[in-house]
C-alpha positions as a printed NumPy array, in Angstrom:
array([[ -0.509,  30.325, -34.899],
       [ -3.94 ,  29.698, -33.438],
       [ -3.134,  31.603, -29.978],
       [ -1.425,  34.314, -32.369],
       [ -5.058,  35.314, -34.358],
       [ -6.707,  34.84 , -30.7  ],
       [ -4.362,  37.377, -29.629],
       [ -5.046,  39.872, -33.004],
       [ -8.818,  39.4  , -32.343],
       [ -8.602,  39.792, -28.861],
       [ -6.259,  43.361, -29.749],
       [ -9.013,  44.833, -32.4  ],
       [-11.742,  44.539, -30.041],
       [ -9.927,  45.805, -27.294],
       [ -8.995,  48.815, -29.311],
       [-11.925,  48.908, -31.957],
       [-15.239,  48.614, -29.354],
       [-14.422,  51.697, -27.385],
       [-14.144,  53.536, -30.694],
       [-17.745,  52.409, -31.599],
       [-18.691,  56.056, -29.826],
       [-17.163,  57.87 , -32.174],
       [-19.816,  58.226, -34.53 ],
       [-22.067,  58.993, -31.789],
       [-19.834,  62.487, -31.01 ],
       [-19.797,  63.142, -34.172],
       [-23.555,  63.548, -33.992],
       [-23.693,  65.236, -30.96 ],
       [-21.17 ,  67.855, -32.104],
       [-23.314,  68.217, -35.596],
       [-26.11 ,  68.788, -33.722],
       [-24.354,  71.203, -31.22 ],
       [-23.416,  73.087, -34.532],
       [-26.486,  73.634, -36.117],
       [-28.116,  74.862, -33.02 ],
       [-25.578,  77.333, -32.363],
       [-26.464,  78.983, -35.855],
       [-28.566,  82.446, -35.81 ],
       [-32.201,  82.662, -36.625],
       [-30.658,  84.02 , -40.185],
       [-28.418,  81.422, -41.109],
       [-30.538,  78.401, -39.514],
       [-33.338,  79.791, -41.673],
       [-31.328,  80.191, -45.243],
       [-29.858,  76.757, -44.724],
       [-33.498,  75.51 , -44.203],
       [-34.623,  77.352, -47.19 ],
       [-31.781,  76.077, -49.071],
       [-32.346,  72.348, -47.992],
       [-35.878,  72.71 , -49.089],
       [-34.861,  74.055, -52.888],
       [-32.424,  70.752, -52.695],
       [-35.347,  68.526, -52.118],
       [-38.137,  69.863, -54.268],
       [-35.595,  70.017, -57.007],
       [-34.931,  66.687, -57.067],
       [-38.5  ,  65.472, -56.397],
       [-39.514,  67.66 , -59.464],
       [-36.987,  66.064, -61.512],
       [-37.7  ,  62.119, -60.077],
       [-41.139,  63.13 , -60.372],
       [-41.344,  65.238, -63.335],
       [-43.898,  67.488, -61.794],
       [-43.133,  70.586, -64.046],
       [-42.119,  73.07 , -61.446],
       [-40.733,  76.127, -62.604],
       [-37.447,  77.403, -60.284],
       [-39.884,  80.488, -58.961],
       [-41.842,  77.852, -58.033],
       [-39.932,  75.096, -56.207],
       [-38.697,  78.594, -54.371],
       [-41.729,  79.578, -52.833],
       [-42.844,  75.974, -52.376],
       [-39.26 ,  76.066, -50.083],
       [-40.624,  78.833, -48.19 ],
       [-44.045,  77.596, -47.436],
       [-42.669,  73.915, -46.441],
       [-39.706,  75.472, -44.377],
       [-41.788,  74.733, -40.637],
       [-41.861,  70.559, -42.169],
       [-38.211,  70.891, -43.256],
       [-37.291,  72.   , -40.012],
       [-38.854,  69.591, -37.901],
       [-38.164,  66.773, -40.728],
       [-34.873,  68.151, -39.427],
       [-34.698,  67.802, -35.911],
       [-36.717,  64.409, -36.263],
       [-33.718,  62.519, -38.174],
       [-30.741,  64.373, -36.51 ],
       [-31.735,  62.922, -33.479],
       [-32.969,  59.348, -35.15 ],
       [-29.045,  59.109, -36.099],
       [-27.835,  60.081, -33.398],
       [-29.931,  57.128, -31.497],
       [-28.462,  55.027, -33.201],
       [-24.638,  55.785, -33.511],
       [-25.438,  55.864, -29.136],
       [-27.526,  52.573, -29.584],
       [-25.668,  50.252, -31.324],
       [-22.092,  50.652, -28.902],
       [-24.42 ,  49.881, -26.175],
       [-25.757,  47.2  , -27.662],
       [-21.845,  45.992, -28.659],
       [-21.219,  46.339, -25.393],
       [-24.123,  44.36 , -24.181],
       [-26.71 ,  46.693, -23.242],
       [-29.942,  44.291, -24.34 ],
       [-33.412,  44.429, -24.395],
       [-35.459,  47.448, -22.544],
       [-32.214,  48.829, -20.691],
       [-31.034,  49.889, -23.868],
       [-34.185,  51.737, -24.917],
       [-34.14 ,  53.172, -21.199],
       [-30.394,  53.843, -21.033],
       [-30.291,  54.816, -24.969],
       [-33.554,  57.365, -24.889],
       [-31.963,  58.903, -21.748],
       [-29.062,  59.913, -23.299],
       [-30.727,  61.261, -26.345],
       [-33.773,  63.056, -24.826],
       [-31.374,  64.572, -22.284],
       [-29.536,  66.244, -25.051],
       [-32.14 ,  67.421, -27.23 ],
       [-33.08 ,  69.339, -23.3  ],
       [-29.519,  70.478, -23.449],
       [-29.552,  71.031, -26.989],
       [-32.27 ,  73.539, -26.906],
       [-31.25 ,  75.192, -23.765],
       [-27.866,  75.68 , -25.649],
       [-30.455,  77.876, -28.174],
       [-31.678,  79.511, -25.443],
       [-27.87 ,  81.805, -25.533],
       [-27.999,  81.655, -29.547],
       [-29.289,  85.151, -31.388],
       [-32.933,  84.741, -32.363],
       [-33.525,  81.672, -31.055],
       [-35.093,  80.03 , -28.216],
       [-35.688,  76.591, -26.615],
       [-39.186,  74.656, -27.687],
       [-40.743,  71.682, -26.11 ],
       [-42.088,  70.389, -29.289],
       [-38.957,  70.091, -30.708],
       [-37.782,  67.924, -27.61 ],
       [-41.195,  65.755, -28.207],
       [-39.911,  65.946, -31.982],
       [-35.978,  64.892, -30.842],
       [-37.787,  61.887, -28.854],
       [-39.75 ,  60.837, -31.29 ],
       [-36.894,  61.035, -33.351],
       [-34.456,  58.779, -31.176],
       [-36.688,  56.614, -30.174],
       [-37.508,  55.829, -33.631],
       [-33.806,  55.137, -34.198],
       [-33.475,  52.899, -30.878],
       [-36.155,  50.393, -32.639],
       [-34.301,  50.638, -35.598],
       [-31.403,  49.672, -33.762],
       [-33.115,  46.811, -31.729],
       [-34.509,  45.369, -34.91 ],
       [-31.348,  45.685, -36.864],
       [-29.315,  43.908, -33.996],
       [-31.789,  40.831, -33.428],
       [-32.287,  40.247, -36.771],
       [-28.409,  40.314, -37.266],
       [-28.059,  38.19 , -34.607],
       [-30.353,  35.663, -35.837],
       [-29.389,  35.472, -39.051],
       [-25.884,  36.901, -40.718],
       [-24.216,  36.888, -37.732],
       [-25.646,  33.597, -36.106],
       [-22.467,  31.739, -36.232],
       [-20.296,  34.56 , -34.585],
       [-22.366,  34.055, -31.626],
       [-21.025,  31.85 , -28.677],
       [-22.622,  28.652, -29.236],
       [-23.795,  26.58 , -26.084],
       [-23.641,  22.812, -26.002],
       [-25.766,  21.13 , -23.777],
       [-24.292,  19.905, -20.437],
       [-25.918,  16.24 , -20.982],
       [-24.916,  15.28 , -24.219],
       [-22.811,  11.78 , -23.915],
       [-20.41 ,  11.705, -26.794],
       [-20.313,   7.743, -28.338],
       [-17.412,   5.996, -28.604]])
């Protein structure tokens, strides 16, 4: 029975770390999405994002704001949605790239090198993609932004995964025993 659950746990990880990417792709094709959208549509969804927000902070907040209102406030905040934006797609997406690495092993300042490579070298290929999309074009403050962004999420992830490590998932860990401990008889 014993070598039969080694065998099952052996099986899941086998089959269940490689799919650890997944959500990674997932982000990378979201954010492939968006940027292919038109000026028109990228803007309107912006705008619309913005209503979302305001709305709810006037409700939480119980500010008062009249519909005409929250609309125009929508318009003139539209720049901060947008980068608010492109700052937390890409703070997600370091993570759902971080945290496979780190399953696989990655540790330490290799996986912020390794980690913020892959990220920053998408948001560059994510805003040459714009470069081919109507009314759009590429911008090197929204790499900066992207970095910021995923390097934001690769502490997150670092934190997240030594804290886990140290605590919750302490006794998962391999445990070492010493190689002079004498056992008494």
């Amino acid at each position: 029975m014993k070598y039969f659950l080694l065998y099952i746990k052996q099986t899941l990880r086998f089959v269940l770390k490689p799919l650890s990417f997944v959500p990674a792709i997932i982000m990378m094709c979201l954010i492939f999405n968006f940027s292919g959208q038109d000026a028109d549509t990228s803007s309107q969804l912006s705008y619309k994002v913005g209503v979302e927000v305001l709305t709810m902070t006037n409700d939480v907040l119980d500010r008062g704001w009249s519909p005409s209102h929250i609309r125009e406030l929508s318009s003139l905040y539209q720049l901060y949605i947008r980068k608010a934006a492109h700052f937390s797609e890409y703070l997600l997406l370091a993570i759902t790239v971080a945290f496979p690495l780190y399953v696989y092993g990655l540790r330490g300042f290799p996986l912020v090198i390794f980690a913020g490579m892959i990220c920053v070298g998408y948001a560059y290929l994510d805003e040459y993609h714009q470069s081919f999309v109507s009314g759009r074009s590429p911008s090197y403050k929204d790499v900066a932004i992207d970095s910021a962004g995923a390097l934001t999420g690769i502490i997150i992830t670092r934190i997240v995964s030594w804290t886990g490590m140290n605590t919750i998932f302490r006794p998962l860990a391999n445990k070492k025993t010493p190689k002079n401990k004498k056992h008494k008889k």
